[in-house]
VMD Tcl script that draws the C-alpha trace (Angstrom):
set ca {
  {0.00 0.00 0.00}
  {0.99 3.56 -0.75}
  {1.48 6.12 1.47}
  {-1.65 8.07 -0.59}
  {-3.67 5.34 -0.66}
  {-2.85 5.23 3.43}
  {-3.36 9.10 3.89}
  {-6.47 8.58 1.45}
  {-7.93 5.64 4.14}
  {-7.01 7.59 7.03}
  {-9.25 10.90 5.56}
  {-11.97 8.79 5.33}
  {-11.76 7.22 8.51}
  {-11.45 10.90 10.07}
  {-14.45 12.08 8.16}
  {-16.63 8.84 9.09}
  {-15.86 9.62 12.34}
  {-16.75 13.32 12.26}
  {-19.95 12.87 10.50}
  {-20.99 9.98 13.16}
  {-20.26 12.68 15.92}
  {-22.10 14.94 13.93}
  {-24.87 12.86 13.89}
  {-25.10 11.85 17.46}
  {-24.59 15.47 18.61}
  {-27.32 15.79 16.20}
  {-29.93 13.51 18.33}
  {-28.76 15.39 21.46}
  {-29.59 18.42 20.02}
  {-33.34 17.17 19.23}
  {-33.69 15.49 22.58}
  {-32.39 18.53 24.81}
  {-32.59 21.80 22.83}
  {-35.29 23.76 24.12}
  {-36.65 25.68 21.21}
  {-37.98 24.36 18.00}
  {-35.70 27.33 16.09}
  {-32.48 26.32 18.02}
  {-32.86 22.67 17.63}
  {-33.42 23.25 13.47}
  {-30.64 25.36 13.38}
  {-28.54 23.08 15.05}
  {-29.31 20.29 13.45}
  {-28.59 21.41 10.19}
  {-25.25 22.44 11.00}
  {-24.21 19.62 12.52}
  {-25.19 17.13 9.51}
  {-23.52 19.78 7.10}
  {-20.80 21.17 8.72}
  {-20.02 19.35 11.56}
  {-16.24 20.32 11.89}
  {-17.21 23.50 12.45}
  {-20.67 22.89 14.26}
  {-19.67 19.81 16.81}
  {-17.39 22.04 19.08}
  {-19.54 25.60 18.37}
  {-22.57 22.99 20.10}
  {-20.61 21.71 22.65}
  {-19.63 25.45 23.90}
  {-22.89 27.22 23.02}
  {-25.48 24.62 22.07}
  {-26.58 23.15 25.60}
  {-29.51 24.60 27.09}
  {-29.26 22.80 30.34}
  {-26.72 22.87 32.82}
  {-26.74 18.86 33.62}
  {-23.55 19.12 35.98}
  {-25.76 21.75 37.80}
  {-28.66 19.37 38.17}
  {-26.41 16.76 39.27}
  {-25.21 18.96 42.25}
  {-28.23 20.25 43.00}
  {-29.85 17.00 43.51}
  {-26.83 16.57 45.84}
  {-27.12 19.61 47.60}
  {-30.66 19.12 48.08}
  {-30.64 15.39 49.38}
  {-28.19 16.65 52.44}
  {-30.16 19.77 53.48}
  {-33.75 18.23 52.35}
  {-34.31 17.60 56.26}
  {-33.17 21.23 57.08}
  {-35.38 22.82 54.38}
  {-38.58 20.82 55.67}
  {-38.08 21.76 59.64}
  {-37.75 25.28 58.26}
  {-40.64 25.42 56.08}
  {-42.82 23.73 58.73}
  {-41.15 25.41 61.52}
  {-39.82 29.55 61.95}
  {-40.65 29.95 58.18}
  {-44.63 28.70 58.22}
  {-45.51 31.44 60.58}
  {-43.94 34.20 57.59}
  {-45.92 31.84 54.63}
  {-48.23 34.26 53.20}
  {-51.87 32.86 53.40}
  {-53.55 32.78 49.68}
  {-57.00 32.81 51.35}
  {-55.84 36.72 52.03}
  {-56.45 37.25 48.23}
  {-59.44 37.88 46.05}
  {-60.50 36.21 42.55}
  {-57.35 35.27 39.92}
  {-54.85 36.66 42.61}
  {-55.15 33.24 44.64}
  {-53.80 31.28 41.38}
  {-51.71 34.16 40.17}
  {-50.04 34.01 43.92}
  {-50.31 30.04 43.57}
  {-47.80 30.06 40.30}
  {-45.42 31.89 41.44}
  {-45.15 29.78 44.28}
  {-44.69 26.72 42.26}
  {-41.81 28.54 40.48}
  {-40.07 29.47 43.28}
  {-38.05 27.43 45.82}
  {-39.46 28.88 48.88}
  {-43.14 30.64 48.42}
  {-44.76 34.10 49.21}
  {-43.59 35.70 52.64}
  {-44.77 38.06 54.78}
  {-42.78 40.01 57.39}
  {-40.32 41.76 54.64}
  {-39.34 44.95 54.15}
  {-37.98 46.22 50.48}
  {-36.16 49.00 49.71}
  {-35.27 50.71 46.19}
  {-32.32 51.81 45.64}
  {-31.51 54.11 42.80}
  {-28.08 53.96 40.55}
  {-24.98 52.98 41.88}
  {-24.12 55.76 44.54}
  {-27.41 54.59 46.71}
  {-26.63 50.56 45.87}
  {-22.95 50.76 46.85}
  {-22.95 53.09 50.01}
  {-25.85 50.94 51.14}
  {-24.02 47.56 50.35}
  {-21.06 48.71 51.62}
  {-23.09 50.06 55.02}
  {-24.17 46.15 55.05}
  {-20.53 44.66 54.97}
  {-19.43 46.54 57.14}
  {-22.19 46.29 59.85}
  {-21.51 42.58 59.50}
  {-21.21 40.55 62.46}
  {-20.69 36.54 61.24}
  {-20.86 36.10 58.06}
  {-20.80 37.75 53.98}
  {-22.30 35.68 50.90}
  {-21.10 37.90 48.07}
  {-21.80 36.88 44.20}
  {-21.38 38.97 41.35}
  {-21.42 38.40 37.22}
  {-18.90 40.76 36.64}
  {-15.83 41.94 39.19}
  {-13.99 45.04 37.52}
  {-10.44 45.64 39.40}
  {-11.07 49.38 38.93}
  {-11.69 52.51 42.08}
  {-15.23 50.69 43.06}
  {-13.47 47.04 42.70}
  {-10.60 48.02 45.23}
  {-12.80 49.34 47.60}
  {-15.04 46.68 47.63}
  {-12.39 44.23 48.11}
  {-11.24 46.12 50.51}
  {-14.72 46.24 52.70}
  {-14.52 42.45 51.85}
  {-10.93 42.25 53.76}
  {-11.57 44.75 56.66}
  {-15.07 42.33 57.46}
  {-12.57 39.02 57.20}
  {-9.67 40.65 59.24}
  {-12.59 41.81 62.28}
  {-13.36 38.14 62.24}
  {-16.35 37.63 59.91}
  {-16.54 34.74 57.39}
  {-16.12 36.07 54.00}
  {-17.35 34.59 50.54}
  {-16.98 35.48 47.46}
  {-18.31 33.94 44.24}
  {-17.84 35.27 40.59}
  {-18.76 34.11 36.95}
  {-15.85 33.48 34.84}
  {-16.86 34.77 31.70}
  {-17.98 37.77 32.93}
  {-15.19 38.65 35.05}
  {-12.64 37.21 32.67}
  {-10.59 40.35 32.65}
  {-10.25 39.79 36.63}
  {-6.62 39.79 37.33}
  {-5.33 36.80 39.61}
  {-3.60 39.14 42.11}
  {-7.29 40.71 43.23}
  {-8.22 36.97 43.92}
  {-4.58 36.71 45.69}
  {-4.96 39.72 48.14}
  {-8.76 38.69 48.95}
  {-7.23 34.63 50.22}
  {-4.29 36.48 51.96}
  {-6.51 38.22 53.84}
  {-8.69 34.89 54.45}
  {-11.49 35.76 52.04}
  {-12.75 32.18 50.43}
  {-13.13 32.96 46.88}
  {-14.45 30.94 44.11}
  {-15.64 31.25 40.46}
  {-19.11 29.82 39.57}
  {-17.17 26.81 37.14}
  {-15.67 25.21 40.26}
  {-12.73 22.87 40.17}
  {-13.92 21.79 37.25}
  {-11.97 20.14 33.91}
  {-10.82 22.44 31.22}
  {-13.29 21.03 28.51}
  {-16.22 21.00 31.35}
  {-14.89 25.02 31.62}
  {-15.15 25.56 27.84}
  {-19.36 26.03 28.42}
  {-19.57 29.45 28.13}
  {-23.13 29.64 27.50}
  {-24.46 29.16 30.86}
  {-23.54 32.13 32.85}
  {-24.41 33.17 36.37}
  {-25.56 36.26 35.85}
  {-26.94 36.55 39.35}
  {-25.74 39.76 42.17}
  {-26.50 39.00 45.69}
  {-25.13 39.83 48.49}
  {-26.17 38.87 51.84}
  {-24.88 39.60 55.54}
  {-25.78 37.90 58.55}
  {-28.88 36.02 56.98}
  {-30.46 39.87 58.18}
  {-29.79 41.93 55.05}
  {-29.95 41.28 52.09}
  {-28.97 42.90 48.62}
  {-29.94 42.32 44.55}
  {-30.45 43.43 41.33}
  {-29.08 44.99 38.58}
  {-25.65 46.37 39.58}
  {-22.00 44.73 38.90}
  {-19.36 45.82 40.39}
  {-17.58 48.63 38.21}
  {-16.92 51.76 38.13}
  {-19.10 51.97 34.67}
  {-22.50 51.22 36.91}
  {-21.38 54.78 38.49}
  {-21.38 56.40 35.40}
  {-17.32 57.03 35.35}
  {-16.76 55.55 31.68}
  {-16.59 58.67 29.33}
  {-17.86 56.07 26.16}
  {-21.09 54.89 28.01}
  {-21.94 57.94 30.33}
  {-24.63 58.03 32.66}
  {-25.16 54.26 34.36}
  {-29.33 54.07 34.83}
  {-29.71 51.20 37.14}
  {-31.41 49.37 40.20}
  {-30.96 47.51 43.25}
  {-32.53 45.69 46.24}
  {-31.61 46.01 50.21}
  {-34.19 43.94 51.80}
  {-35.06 42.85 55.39}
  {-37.23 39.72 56.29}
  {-37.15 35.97 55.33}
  {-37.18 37.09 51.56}
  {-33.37 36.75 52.89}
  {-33.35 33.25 53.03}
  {-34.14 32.75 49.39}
  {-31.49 34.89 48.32}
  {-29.34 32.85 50.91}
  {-30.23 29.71 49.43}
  {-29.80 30.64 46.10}
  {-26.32 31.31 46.72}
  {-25.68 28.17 49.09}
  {-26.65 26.61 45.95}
  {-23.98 28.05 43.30}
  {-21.35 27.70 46.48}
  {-21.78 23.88 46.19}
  {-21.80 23.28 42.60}
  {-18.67 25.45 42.68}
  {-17.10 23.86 45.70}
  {-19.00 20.59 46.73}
  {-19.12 22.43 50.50}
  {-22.08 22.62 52.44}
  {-21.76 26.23 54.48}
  {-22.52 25.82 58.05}
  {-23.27 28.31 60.78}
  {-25.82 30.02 58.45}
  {-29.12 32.05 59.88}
  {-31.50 29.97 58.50}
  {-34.49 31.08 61.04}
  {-36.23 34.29 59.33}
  {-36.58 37.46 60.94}
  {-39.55 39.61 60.26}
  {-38.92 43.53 59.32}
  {-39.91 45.91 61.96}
  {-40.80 48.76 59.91}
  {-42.97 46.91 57.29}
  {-44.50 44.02 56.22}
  {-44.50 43.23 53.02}
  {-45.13 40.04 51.13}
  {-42.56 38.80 48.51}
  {-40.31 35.90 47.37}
  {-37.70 35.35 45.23}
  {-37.26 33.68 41.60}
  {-34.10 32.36 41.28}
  {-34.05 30.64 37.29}
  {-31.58 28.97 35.53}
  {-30.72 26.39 33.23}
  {-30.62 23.56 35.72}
  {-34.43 24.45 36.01}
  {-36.78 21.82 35.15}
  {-39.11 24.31 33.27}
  {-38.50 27.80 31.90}
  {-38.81 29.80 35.03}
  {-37.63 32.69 34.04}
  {-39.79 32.97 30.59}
  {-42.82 32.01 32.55}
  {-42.06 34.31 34.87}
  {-42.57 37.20 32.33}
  {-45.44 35.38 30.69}
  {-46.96 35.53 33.96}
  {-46.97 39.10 34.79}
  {-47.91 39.80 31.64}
  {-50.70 37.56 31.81}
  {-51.98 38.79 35.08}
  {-52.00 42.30 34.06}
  {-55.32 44.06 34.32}
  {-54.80 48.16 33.71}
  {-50.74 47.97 33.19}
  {-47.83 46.19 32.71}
  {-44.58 48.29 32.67}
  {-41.33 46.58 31.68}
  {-37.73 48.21 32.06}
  {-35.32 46.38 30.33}
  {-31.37 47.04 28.21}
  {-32.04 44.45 26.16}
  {-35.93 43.52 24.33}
  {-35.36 40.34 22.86}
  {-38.41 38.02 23.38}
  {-39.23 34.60 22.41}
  {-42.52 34.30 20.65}
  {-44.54 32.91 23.54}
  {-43.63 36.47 25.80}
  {-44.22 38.23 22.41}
  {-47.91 36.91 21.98}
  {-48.33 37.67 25.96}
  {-47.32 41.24 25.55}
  {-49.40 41.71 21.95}
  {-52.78 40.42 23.58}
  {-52.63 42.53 26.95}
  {-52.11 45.51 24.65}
  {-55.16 44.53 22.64}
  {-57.21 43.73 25.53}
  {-56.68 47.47 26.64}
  {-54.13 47.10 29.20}
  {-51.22 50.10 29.66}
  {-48.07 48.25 28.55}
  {-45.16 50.09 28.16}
  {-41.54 49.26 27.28}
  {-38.00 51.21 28.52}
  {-35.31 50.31 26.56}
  {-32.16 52.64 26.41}
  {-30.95 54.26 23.28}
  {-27.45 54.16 23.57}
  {-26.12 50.47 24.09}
  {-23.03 49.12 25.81}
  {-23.28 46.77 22.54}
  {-22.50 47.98 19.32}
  {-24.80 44.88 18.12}
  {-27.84 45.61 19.96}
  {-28.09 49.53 18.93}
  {-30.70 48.09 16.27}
  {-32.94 45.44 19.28}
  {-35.36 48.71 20.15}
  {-36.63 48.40 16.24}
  {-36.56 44.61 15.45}
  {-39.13 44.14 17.26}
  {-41.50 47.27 17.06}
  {-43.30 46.95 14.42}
  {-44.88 43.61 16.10}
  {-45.96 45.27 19.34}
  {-46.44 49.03 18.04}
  {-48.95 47.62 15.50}
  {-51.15 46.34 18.82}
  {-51.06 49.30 21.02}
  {-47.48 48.41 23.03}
  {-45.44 51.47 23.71}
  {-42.10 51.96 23.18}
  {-39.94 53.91 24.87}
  {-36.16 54.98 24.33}
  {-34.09 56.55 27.58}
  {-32.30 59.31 26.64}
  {-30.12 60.00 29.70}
  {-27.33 57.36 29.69}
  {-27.56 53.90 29.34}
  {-30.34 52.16 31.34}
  {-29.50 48.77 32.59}
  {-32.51 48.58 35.17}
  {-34.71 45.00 35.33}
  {-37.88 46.06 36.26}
  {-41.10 45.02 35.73}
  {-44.83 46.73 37.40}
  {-48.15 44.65 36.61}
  {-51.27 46.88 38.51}
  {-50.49 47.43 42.23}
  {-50.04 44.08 42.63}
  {-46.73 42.54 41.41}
  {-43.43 44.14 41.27}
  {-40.36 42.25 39.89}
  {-36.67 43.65 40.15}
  {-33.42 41.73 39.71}
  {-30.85 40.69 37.19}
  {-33.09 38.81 34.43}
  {-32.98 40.58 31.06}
  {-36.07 40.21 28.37}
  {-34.19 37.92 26.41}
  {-33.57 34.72 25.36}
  {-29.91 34.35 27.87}
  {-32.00 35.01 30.49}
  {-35.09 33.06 29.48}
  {-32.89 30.01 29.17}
  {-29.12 29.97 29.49}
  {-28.35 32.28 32.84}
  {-28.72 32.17 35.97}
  {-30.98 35.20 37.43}
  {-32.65 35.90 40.74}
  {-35.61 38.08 40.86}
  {-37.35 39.58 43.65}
  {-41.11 39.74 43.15}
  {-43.18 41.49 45.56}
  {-47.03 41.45 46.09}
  {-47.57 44.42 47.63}
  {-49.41 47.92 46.55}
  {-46.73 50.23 48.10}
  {-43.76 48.39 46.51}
  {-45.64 48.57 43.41}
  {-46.24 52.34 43.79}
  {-42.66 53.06 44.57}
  {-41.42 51.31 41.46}
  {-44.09 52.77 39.44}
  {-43.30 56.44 40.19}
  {-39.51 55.33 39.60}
  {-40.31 54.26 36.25}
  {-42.51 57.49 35.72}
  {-39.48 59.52 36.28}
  {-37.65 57.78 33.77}
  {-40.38 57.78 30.95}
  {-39.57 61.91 31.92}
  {-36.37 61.06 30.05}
  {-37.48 58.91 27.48}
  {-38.68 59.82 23.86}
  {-41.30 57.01 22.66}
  {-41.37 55.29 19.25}
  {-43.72 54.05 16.82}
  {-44.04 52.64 13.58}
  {-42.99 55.45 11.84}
  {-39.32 55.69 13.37}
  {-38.54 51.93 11.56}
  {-40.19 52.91 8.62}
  {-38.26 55.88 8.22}
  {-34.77 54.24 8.53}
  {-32.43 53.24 5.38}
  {-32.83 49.54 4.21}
  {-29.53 48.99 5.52}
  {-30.61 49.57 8.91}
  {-34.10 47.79 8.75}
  {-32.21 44.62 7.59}
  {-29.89 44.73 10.61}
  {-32.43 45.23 12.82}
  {-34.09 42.32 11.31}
  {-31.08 40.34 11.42}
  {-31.20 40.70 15.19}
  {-33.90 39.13 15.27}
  {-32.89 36.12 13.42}
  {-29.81 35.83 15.56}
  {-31.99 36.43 18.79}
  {-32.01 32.73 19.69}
  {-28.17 33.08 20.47}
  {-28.23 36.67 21.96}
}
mol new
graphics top color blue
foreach p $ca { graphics top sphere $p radius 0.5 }
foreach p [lrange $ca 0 end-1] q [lrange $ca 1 end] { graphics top cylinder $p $q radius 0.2 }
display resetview
């Protein structure tokens, strides 16, 4: 035999081989892709080019987190007993009592339950907190009244002026004796430098990033993300919502400008969802069970407010976070207000948000104008001539760059946290979202987002029409590529 007749044999081995990967990746795709657009799309790339399309899948195509799940069932199994004495124990007396509400409110209340790990409190207190000056001196107030312990978990760490001086609150708490955590996702704090992680476990801070100690080709799944911000001190106070930690979400880049945003410092047993939450992501990423945690809630003494929290990922069994905005929406009688930096929906949320406008509810859209994504500058029109066409109003901020989560239905749900109206957040992050049932919450949001319609300029119909082909097809091409977004 030749040696081209060999190489010949060995090419055709190779491509046999790819195909047959190809193919198999193919029927994994069908069984465990969650859309009927992804798992097409997939599909055919995988039995036409699969060279190219077997790694792409194995990095971006999963739409569950199966390691996750495996942990979870773990983590679940050892602290099952824990979560039962609690729920039947100190917690009960804080369960919110459905036969307190009137008509559709008792199932509305009911879902939302279902979704959520631990259901509808009373006994909480939440507080808004406006941009980054209000969220960091109050987070910062937190630390440092700290007395055992700091859960700390952020998507993106920026070692910039509000990075060091959060590190250093972090350090001053661990040095006075308090038990320090820190967790981080890292893709999105990739540009973290190793030395911030080196003076934070000098100084006996236990940091970890959200993959774990796991293998480099386990690692190479960058398409689940935890996108999540919570911080939480003494299973007393906790914090959540939109803001990173960087000195852009205080408005100091020049290129971006003003940082719109919103946060969460809250009081009550709503703390012990955002403390689970975040025991959770601790074991996947370490295996370790945290002890010495406040696990008995506290009521608020200066309100009482009824909330839980949402926390969605890709581990989920169903789409929690997409039914969670399909819910609202849904529920809405007079309004539903949404604040959001990125309006990409899937066509179920689409529909939902189409029929409350035509049924004569008030629904409203913030996006911002300006983008920290050269990409999504075109998102506020590839979608507006769908909802503009039933009564949905769009409207642009003008003032910066809005980042904000946000979400009023009536007076009687509010939703802020870190899930964006798009399909990464629907299906391939990991969020947390506080939802409150409670009139004054909703007023207080409601007259925040009234002062930023002040700076907003709405959009209609007209505004797409009126742009060059060039830019109609781009924002149309969003929308094509809006399953990967």
């Amino acid at each position: 035999m030749d040696i081209g007749t060999f190489n010949f044999g060995l090419a055709g081995i190779g491509l046999a081989v790819v195909y047959t990967l190809g193919f198999l990746s193919a029927v994994d795709a069908v069984m465990k892709t969650r859309t009927p657009q992804g798992t097409t799309a997939w599909v055919f790339a995988l039995a036409t080019v699969p060279l190219v399309a077997i790694p792409l899948y194995f990095i971006l195509g999963r739409s569950r987190f199966d390691d996750y799940v495996d942990a979870l069932r773990t983590f679940d199994n050892e602290i099952a007993d824990g979560l039962e004495q609690a729920s039947h124990g100190a917690l009960k007396a804080f369960l919110a009592p459905h036969g307190t509400a009137e008509g559709r409110e008792v199932g509305e209340m009911q879902a939302f339950d279902q979704m959520a790990t631990v259901p509808f409190t009373t006994g909480n207190q939440i507080e808004l907190l406006v941009d980054g000056d209000d969220t960091f001196d109050a987070l910062f107030a937190g630390i440092d009244a700290a007395e055992r312990y700091v859960l700390a978990q952020f998507y993106i760490i920026h070692d910039d002026q509000i990075g060091r001086t959060f590190k250093e609150r972090l350090i001053a708490a661990a040095r006075r004796g308090v038990e320090v955590r820190l967790m981080y996702d890292t893709v999105g704090s990739i540009k973290l430098p190793r030395s911030y992680r080196r003076e934070l476990d000098a100084a006996g801070v236990t940091v970890c990033p959200f993959s774990g100690p796991r293998s480099w080709l386990k690692k190479l799944r960058l398409n689940f993300r935890n996108h999540r911000k919570i911080v939480v001190c003494d299973g007393r106070v906790a914090f959540a919502g939109g803001l990173n930690v960087g000195d852009e979400y205080l408005g100091r880049d020049e290129t971006i400008g003003n940082w719109r945003d919103t946060h969460l410092r809250v009081h009550g047993p709503i703390v012990q969802g955002l403390q689970l939450s975040f025991c959770r992501d601790w074991f996947y990423g370490t295996r370790e069970e945290i002890d010495g945690l406040q696990w008995e809630p506290t009521a608020s003494e200066e309100a009482d407010q009824t909330a839980l929290v949402l926390a969605s990922g890709p581990a989920d069994e169903i789409e929690t976070c997409g039914l969670l905005y399909a819910h609202v929406i849904e529920s809405a009688e007079q309004r539903i207000w949404i604040a959001t930096p990125y309006f990409v929906p899937d066509g179920r949320v689409l529909g939902a948000l189409q029929l409350a406008a035509l049924r004569g509810v008030d629904v409203r859209i913030l996006m911002p104008r300006t983008s920290d994504s050269i990409f999504f500058k075109y998102v506020p029109y590839a979608y507006l001539p769908d909802v503009a066409r039933t009564g949905v109003r769009v409207f642009l901020y003008e003032d910066g760059f809005m980042h904000q989560k946000v979400a009023v239905v009536d007076r009687d749900f509010a939703a802020v946290g870190t899930a964006n109206f798009d399909n990464r957040s629907f299906r391939l992050n990991f969020e947390a979202t506080v939802v409150a049932h409670d009139e004054g919450v909703c007023d207080d949001v409601a007259r925040m987002l009234e002062r930023d319609l002040a700076s907003c300029t709405e959009i209609g119909l007209k505004d797409i029409e009126g742009k060059s082909f060039a830019f109609r097809f781009a924002a149309n091409a969003t929308r094509m590529l809006a399953p990967v977004l």
